[in-house]
C-alpha positions in Angstrom: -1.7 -21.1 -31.0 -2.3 -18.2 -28.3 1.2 -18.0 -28.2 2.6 -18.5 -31.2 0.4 -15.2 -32.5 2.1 -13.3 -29.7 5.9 -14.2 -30.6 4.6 -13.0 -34.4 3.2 -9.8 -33.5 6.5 -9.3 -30.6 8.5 -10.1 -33.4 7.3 -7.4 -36.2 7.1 -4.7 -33.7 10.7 -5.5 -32.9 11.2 -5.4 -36.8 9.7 -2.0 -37.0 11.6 -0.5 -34.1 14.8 -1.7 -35.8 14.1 -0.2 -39.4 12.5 2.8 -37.6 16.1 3.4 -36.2 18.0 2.4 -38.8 16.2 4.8 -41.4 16.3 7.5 -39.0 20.0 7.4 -38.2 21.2 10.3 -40.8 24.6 12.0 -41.5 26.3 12.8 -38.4 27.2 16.8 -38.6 30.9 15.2 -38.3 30.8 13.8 -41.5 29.3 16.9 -43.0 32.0 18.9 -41.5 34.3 16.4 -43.8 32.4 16.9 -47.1 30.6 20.1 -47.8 28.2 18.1 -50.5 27.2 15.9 -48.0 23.5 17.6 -46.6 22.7 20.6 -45.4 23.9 21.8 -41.9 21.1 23.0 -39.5 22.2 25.4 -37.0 20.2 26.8 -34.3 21.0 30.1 -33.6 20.7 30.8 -29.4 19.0 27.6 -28.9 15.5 26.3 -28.9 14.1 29.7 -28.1 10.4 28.9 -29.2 10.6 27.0 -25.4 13.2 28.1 -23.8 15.5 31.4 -22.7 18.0 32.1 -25.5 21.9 30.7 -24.3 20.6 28.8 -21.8 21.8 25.0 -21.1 18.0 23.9 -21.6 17.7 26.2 -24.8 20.7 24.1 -25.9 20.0 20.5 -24.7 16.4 21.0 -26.2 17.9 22.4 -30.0 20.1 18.9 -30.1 17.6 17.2 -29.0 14.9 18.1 -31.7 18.0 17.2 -34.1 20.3 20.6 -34.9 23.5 19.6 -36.3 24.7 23.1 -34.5 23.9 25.7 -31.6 25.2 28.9 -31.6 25.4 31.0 -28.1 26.7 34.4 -27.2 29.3 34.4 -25.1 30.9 37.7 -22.9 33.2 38.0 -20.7 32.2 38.9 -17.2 35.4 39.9 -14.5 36.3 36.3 -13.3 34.3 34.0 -16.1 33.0 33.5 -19.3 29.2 33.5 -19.3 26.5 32.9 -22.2 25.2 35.8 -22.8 24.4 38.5 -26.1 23.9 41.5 -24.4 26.6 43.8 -21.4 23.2 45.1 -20.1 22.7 42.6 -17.7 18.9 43.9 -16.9 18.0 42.5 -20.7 18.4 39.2 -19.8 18.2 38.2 -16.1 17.7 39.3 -13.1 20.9 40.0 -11.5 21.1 43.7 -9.6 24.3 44.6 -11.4 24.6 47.1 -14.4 26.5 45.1 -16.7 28.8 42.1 -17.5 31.8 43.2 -17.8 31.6 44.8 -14.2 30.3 41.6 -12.5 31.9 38.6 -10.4 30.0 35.1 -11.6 29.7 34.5 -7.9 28.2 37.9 -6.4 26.2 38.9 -9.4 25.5 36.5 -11.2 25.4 32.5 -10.6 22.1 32.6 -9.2 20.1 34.7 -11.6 17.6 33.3 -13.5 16.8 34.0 -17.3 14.1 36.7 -19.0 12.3 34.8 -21.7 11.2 36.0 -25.3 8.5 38.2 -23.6 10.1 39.1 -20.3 9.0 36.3 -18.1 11.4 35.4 -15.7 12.2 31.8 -16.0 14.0 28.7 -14.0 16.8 28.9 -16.5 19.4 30.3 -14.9 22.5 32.2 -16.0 25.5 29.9 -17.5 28.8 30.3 -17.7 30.8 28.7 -20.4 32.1 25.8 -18.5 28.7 24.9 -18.2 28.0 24.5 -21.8 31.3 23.0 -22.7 30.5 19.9 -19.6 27.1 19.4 -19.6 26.1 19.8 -23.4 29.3 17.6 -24.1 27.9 15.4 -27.4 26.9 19.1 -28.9 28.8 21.1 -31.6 28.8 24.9 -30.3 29.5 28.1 -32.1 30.6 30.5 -29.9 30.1 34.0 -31.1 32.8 36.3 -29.2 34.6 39.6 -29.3 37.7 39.6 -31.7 39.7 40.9 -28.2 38.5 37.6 -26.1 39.6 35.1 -28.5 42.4 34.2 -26.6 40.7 33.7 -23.4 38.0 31.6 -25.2 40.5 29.3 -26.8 42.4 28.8 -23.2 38.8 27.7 -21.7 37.8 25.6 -24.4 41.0 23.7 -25.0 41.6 23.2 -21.4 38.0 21.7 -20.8 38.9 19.2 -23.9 36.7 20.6 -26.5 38.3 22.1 -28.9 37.7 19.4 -31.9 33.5 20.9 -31.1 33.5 23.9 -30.6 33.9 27.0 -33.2 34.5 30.4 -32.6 33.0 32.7 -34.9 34.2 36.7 -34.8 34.4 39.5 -36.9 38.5 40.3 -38.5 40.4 40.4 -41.6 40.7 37.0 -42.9 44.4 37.1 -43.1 44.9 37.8 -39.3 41.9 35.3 -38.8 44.1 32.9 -41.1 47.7 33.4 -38.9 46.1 33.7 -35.2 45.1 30.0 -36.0 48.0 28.7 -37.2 50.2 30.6 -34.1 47.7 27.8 -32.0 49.5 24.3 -31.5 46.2 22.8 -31.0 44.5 24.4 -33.9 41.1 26.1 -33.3 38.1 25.5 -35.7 36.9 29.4 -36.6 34.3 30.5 -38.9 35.3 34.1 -40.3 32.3 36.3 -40.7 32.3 38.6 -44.2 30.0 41.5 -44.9 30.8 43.6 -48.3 29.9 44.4 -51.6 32.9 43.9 -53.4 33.3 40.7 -55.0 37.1 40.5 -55.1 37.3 41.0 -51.2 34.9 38.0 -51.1 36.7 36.0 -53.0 40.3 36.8 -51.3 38.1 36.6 -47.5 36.6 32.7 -48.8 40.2 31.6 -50.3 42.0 32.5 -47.2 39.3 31.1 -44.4 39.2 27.8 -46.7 43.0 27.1 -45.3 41.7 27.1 -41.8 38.1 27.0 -41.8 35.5 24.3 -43.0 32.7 27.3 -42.4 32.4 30.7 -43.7 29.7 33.3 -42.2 28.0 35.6 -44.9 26.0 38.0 -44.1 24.3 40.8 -46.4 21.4 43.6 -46.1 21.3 43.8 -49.8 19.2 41.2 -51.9 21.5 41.6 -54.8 25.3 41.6 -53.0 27.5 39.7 -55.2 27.7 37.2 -52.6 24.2 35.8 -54.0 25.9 35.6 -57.3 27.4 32.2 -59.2 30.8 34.1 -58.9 30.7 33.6 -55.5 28.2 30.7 -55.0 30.8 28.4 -57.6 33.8 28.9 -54.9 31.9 26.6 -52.1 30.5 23.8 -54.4 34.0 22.0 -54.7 34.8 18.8 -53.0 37.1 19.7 -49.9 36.1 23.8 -49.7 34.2 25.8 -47.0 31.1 25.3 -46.5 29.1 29.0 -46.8 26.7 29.6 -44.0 23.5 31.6 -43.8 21.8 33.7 -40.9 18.5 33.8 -41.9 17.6 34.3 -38.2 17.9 38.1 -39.2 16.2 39.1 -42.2 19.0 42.1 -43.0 21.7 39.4 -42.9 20.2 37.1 -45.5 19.4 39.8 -48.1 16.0 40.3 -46.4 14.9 36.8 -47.1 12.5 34.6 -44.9 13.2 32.6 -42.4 11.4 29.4 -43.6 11.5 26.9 -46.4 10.9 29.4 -49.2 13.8 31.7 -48.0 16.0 28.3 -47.0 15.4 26.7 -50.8 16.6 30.5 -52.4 19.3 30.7 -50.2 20.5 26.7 -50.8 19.9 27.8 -54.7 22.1 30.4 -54.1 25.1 28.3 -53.1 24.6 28.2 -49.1 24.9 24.7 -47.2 24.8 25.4 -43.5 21.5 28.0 -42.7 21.5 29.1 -38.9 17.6 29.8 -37.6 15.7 30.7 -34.8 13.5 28.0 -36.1 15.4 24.9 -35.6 11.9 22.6 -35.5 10.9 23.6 -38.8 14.4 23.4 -40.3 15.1 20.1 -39.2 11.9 18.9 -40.8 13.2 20.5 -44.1 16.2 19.0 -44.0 14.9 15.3 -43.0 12.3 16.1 -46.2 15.3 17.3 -48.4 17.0 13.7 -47.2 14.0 12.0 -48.3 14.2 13.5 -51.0 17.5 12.8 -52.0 17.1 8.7 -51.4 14.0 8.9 -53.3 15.3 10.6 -56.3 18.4 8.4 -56.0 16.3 4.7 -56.3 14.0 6.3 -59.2 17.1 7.8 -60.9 18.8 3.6 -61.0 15.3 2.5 -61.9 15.1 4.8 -65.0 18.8 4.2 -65.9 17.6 0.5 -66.3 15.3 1.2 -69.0 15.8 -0.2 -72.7 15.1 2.8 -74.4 15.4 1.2 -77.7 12.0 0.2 -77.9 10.5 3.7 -77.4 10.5 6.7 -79.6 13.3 9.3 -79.9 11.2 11.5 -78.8 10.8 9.8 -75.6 14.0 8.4 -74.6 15.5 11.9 -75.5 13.1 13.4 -72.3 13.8 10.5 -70.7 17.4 11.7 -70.7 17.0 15.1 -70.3 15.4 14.3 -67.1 18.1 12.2 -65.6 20.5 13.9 -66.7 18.7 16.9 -64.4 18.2 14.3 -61.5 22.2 13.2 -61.6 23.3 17.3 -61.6 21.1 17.6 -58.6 22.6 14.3 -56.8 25.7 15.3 -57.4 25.9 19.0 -55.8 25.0 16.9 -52.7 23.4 20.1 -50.9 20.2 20.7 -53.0 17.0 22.4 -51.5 13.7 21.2 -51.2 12.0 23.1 -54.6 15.1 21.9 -56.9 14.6 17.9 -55.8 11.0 18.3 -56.2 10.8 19.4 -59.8 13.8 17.0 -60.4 11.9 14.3 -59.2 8.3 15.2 -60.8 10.2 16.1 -63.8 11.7 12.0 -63.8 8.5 10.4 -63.2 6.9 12.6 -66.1 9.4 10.9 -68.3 9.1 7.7 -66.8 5.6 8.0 -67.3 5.1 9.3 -70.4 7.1 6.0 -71.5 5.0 3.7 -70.3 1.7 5.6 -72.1 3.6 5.5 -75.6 3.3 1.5 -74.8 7.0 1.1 -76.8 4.7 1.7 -79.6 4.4 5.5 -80.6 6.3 9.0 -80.1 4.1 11.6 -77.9 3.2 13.3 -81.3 1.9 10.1 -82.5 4.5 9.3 -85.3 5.8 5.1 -85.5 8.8 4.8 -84.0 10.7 2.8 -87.1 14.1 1.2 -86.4 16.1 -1.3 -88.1 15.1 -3.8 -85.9 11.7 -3.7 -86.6 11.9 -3.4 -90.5 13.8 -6.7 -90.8 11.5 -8.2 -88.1 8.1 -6.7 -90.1 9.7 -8.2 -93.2 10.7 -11.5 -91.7 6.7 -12.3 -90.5 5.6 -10.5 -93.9 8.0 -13.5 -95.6 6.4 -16.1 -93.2 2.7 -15.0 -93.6 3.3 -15.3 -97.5 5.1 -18.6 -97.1 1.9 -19.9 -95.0 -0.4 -18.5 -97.9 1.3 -19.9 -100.5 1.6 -23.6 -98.8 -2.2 -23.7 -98.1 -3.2 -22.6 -101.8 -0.8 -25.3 -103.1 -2.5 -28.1 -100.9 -5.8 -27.0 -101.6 -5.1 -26.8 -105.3 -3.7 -30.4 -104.7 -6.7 -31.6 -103.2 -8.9 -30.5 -105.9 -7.0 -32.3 -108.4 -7.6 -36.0 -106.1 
């Protein structure tokens, strides 16, 4: 008996393990990259740098781990090696003796320096050069943010180490030379073009040539109202098969001064983004794992309410009944909705679904009968019978008076 309640409990822990991992396995970033209406790419910009130095290997290792789809790093270009790094003043961010990077050796000045955190601790992190990055963070997806003049270099190093099918490079030029330095590549590099403007028809031409080559395109804005925030704009990412329009709400006067938390992430999704790159990668994965959630949710309740008769409930009530499905399948459909638009979605279904059940099949919400066809011929067909009952037990009664 002892037993036999062990191999039960054994047995629905093991359940639980295995649903736990099944229901937490979500969209690889790989098969975002494929569709841009598949989720929302998280993308954490220099790392987990709430625990560790920014462009460090432990920054990075820690930012997949807690679940980014995407870690960006600096990288510049020292005399010998390419090292992770944002800033040429080398005193900003370790403690190596030389003045800057672009005057240092990796092995005299740098390889054994160590890393300034957030607040100007000096840390065990050390300095890393790209080949680190590209070998030890090998199951990662990297955006390499580089100088226009070092792109060549960068591709040579990433295609030699194997990793050019992970790795991006993100810089600032016209999207037409952007457009024919990739295709002058026989292994093709993946790029993400980076366009900051007012002018609407300069954004358009900038997204329609990156989308040949790119599944990304960097926006970035100061202003709140830059046309980029417009439908115009916002309607030339939401098609099957086009780039994907990414977000750095890391900085404030890149995102249109917006915040960099859920209620700036749902404006800017609104707005037509699907990739957002944060210095809070915790926070944004939870928002994306609730916006998956979400999504499933709204999906089972959506084929539960598309199951229900509607015929024998008011106009009134099947008509909000379809309203708000109708609102649920637009929102399924973009495939990259925010956290505010499923929510009202959702509480806008189960309003309807609700308000159904308290009319009881019976009454509109305003109180009026809900007559069909249907139910005239059935109310007549009972009338008949009730009168044909009537009439029967009269005529025996009247017979049995008569006896």
């Amino acid at each position: 008996m002892k037993f036999r309640k062990t191999f039960y409990i054994l047995t629905l822990i093991l359940v639980l393990l295995l649903s736990f991992t099944v229901t937490s396995l979500g969209v690889s970033a790989e098969e975002k990259f494929e569709n841009n209406r598949m989720g929302l790419i998280s993308v954490s910009y220099r790392g987990d740098t709430e625990n560790y130095p920014e462009n460090s290997l432990e920054a990075i290792l820690s930012a997949k781990e807690i679940g980014a789809d995407m870690v960006s790093v600096g990288v510049q270009k020292t005399k010998d090696v390419l090292i992770l790094a944002e800033d040429e003043n080398i005193g900003n961010f370790c403690n190596s003796k030389s003045e800057s990077i672009s005057a240092s050796y990796w092995d005299q000045d740098l390889e054994n320096c160590y890393l300034y955190d957030n607040s100007g601790k000096l840390t065990e992190c050390k300095v890393a050069c790209l080949y680190d990055a590209l070998t030890v963070a090998e199951d990662i997806i990297l955006i390499l943010d580089i100088d226009s003049e070092d792109k060549d270099d960068v591709y040579d190093v990433v295609q030699y180490y194997g990793a050019t099918d992970r790795v991006f490079l993100r810089f600032k030029e016209n999207s037409s030379d952007i457009v024919q330095w990739v295709n002058s590549k026989e292994t093709k590099p993946n790029v993400i073009g980076i366009y900051n403007g007012n002018i609407i028809w300069n954004a358009i031409s900038h997204i329609e040539n990156l989308s040949e080559v790119s599944s990304i395109v960097h926006y970035e804005s100061k202003n709140y109202f830059n046309v980029m925030y417009g439908p115009f704009v916002a309607d030339r990412f939401s098609a099957e098969g086009k780039a994907r329009a990414l977000a750095p709400a890391y900085d404030p006067d890149l995102c249109g001064q917006r915040e960099d938390n859920a209620s700036g992430w749902n404006e800017l999704i609104e707005k037509g983004f699907s990739a957002i790159e944060t210095n809070n990668i915790k926070s944004l994965v939870e928002y994306v794992n609730r916006a998956d959630a979400l999504n499933l949710s709204l999906r089972k309740l959506t084929e539960k309410a598309e199951k229900t008769d509607l015929s024998v409930y008011s106009d009134v009530s099947a008509d909000n009944l379809q309203k708000a499905l109708r609102t649920a399948k637009a929102e399924l459909e973009r495939g990259v909705s925010s956290v505010g638009e499923l929510e009202s979605a959702k509480s806008q279904l189960l309003l309807a679904m609700n308000r159904l059940n308290l009319s009881d099949g019976k009454e509109s919400q305003k109180g009026a009968l809900n007559v069909t066809a249907g139910k005239v011929i059935a109310a007549i067909l009972v009338g008949a019978a009730i009168l044909a009952g009537q009439i029967y037990v009269h005529k025996m009664q009247k017979e049995k008076r008569r006896k």
